[in-house]
TORPA-474311 format. One record per residue (C-alpha): residue number from 1; residue in one letter; x, y, z. Coordinates in nm, 3 decimals, padded with zeros to 5 digits. Example, Ala and Ser with C-alpha at 12.3 -4.5 7.8 and 13.67 -1.06 7.14 Angstrom:
BEGIN
 num residu      c1      c2      c3
   1      A  01.230 -00.450  00.780
   2      S  01.367 -00.106  00.714
***
This chain:
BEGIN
 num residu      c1      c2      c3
   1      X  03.391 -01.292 -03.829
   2      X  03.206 -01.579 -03.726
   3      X  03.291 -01.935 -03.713
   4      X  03.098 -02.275 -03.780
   5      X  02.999 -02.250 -03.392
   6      X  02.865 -01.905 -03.482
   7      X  03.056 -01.694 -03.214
   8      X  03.344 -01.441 -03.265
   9      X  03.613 -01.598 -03.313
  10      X  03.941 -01.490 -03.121
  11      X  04.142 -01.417 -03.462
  12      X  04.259 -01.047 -03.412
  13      X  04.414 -01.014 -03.782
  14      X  04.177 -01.062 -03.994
  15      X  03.998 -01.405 -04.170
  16      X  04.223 -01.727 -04.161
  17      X  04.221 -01.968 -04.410
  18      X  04.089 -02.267 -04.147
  19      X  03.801 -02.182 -03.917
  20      X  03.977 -02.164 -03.551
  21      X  03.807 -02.409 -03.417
  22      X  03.943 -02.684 -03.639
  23      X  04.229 -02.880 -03.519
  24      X  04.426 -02.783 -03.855
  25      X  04.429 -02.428 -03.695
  26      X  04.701 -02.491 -03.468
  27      X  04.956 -02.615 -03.707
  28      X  04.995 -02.245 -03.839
  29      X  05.151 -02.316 -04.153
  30      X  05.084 -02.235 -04.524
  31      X  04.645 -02.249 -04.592
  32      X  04.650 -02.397 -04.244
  33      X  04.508 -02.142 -04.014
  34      X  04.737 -01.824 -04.198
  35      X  04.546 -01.507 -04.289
  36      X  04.595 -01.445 -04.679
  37      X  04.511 -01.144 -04.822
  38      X  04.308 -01.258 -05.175
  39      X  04.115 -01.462 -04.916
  40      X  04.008 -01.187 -04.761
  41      X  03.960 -00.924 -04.993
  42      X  03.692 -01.200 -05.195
  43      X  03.536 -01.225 -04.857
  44      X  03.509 -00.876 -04.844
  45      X  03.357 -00.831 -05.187
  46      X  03.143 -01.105 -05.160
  47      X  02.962 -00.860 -04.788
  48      X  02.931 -00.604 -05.070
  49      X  02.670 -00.778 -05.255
  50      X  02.321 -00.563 -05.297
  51      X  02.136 -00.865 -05.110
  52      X  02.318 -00.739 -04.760
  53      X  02.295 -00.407 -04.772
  54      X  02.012 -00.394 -04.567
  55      X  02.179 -00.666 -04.314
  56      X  02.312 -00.466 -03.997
  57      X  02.523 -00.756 -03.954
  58      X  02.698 -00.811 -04.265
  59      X  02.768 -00.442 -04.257
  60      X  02.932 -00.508 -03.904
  61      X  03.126 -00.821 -04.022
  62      X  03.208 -00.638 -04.352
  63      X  03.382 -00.335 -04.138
  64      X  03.512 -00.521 -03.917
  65      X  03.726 -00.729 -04.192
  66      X  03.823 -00.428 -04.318
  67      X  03.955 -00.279 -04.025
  68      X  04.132 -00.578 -03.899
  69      X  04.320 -00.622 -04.237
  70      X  04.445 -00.266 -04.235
  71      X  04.559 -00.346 -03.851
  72      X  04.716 -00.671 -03.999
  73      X  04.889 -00.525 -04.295
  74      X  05.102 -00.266 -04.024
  75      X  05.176 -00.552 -03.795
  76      X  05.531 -00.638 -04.030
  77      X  05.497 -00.286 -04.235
  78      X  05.559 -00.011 -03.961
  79      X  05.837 -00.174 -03.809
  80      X  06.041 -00.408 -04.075
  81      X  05.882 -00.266 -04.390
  82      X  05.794 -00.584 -04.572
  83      X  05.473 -00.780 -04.618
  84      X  05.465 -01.148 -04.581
  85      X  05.205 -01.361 -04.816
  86      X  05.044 -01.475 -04.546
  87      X  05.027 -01.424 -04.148
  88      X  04.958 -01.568 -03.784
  89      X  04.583 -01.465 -03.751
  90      X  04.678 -01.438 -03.369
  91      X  04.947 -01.207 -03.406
  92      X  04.997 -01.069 -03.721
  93      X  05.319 -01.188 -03.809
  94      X  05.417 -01.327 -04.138
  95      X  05.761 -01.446 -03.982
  96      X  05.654 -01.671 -03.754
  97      X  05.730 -01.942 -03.972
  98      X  05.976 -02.027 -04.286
  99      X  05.769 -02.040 -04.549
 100      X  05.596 -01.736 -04.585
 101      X  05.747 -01.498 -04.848
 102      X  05.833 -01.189 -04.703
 103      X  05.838 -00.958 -05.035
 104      X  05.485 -01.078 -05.207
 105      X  05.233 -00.889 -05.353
 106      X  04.950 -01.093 -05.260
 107      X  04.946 -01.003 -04.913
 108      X  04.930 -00.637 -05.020
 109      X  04.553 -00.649 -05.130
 110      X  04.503 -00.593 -04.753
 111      X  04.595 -00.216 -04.805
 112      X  04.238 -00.192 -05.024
 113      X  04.078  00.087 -04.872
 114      X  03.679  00.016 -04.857
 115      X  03.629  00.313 -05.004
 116      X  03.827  00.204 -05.301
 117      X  03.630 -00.138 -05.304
 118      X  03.301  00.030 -05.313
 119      X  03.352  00.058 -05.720
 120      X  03.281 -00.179 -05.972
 121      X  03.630 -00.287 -06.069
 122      X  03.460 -00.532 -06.325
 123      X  03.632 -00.527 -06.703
 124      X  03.319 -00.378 -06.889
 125      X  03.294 -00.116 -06.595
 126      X  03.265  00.265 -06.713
 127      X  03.422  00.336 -06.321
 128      X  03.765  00.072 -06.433
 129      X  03.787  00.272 -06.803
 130      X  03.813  00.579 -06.586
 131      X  04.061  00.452 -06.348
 132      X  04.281  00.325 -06.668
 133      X  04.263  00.657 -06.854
 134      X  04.357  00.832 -06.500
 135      X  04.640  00.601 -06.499
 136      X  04.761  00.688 -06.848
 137      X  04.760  01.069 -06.797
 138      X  04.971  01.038 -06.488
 139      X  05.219  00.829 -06.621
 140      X  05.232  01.022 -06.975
***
């Protein structure tokens, strides 16, 4: 994704919460440079508007987001099997610091598939009364 300067930024994992090149960055801690999932998955959904789907570039930016939360999510998952709330854009880690939660749910949203954000998940959405009666018949 871009930054206020309008380049790439270096961020491997995903959007952080402060653009990388403001001084806040650095400090790493809490909404201070950390990758959050929610953050990113509105950011995401927010590309899918019908206004840029004719924008090569959004499409780009909205892939590439996708891609580099799936690679962010695996960072702590594959190896330790947990998922911090947040994590070091740079590296991917959620323990880097003390007070990221290493069991939240929050962080999971990063596991959307874009193929699964493609529907309308909106309440009065035929596609979400589907999913829910899916849901029930599984469970019954």
């Amino acid at each position: 994704m871009a930054n206020s300067t309008g380049l790439m930024g270096p961020c491997r994992y995903s959007l952080p919460s402060t653009p990388n090149d403001d001084p806040a960055y650095k400090d790493n801690s809490y909404w201070r440079g950390r990758v959050w999932g929610p953050l990113n998955l509105l950011v995401y959904m927010g590309l899918r508007h019908p206004k840029y789907v004719n924008v090569p570039e959004i499409q780009v930016a909205r892939k590439q987001l996708a891609i580099q939360s799936r690679e962010a999510m695996m960072v702590e998952w594959l190896p330790k099997h947990h998922v911090h709330e947040n994590l070091n854009p740079d590296t991917g880690l959620g323990d880097d610091v003390g007070n990221s939660n290493p069991m939240y749910l929050l962080r999971a949203v990063l596991m959307y598939k874009p193929k699964d954000l493609n529907r309308d998940w909106s309440p009065r959405s035929s596609t979400l009364r589907d999913k829910n009666r899916w849901i029930r018949a599984k469970t019954a």
